[in-house]
C-alpha positions, 0 to 999 in steps of 0.5 A, a space after each residue: 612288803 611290796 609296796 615300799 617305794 613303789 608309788 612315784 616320787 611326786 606322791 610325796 606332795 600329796 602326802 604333804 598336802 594330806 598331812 596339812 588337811 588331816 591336821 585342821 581336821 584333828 582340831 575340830 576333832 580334839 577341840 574338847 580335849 585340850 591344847 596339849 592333846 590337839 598339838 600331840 595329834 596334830 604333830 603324830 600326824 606331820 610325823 605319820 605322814 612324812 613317815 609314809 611319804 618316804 617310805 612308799 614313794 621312790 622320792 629322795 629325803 630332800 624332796 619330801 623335807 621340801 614337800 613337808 616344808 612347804 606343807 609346814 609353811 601352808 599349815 602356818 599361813 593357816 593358822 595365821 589367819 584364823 587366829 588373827 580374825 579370831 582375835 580381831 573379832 573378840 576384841 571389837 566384840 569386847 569394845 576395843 577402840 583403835 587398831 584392833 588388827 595389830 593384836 590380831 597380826 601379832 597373835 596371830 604371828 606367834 601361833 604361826 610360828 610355833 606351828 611352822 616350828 612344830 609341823 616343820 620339825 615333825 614333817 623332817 623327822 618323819 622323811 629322815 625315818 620313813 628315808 633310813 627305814 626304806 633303806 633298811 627294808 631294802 637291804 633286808 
């Protein structure tokens, strides 16, 4: 019990950024179980994260949100990039003439969204409970 809240507020960034990296790390580990698995771990993991964030830092709900929000935007430019190459290069490998790109731009526009909603939203509700279970511990 010791341990709540006593590492310094800025440790909230490295929480985020961790929660980033352990989340393209999750892909390649659920790559053969499916997509609903994959995005399960991958949100477990922003929640975890947020979680633990604010539980064992002294850093306020507003700045982990903000941590994670930026960790949510990073993770989206991400994939962003990587399904747009990926799209781009499946279609000039199956003959595609014209812009190849402006497929690739708009897929990878729509899973960029939805990870930003999904990380965004998991990384929030994360803080929130890491937030009032810290508060609860410290009134105990």
């Amino acid at each position: 019990m010791d341990k709540i809240g006593s590492l310094d507020a800025k440790f909230v960034w490295l929480f985020a950024l961790a929660a980033v990296l352990l989340g393209a790390g999750s892909g390649y580990v659920t790559s053969g179980m499916g997509g609903s698995v994959a995005s399960a771990v991958y949100f477990g993991i922003f929640s975890v994260s947020g979680f633990l964030a604010t539980l064992l830092t002294r850093s306020k709900v507003g700045m982990a949100i903000g941590a994670f929000a930026l960790a949510s935007l990073l993770s989206a430019g991400g994939y962003y990039f990587l399904v747009a190459s990926a799209t781009q290069e499946a279609t000039e490998a199956l003959g595609a003439t014209g812009d190849t790109g402006a497929l690739g731009a708009f897929m990878g526009g729509f899973v960029a969204v939805i990870v930003l909603v999904g990380t965004l939203v998991a990384g929030i509700a994360g803080t929130v409970t890491g937030g009032r279970f810290r508060k609860k511990l410290a009134a105990a």
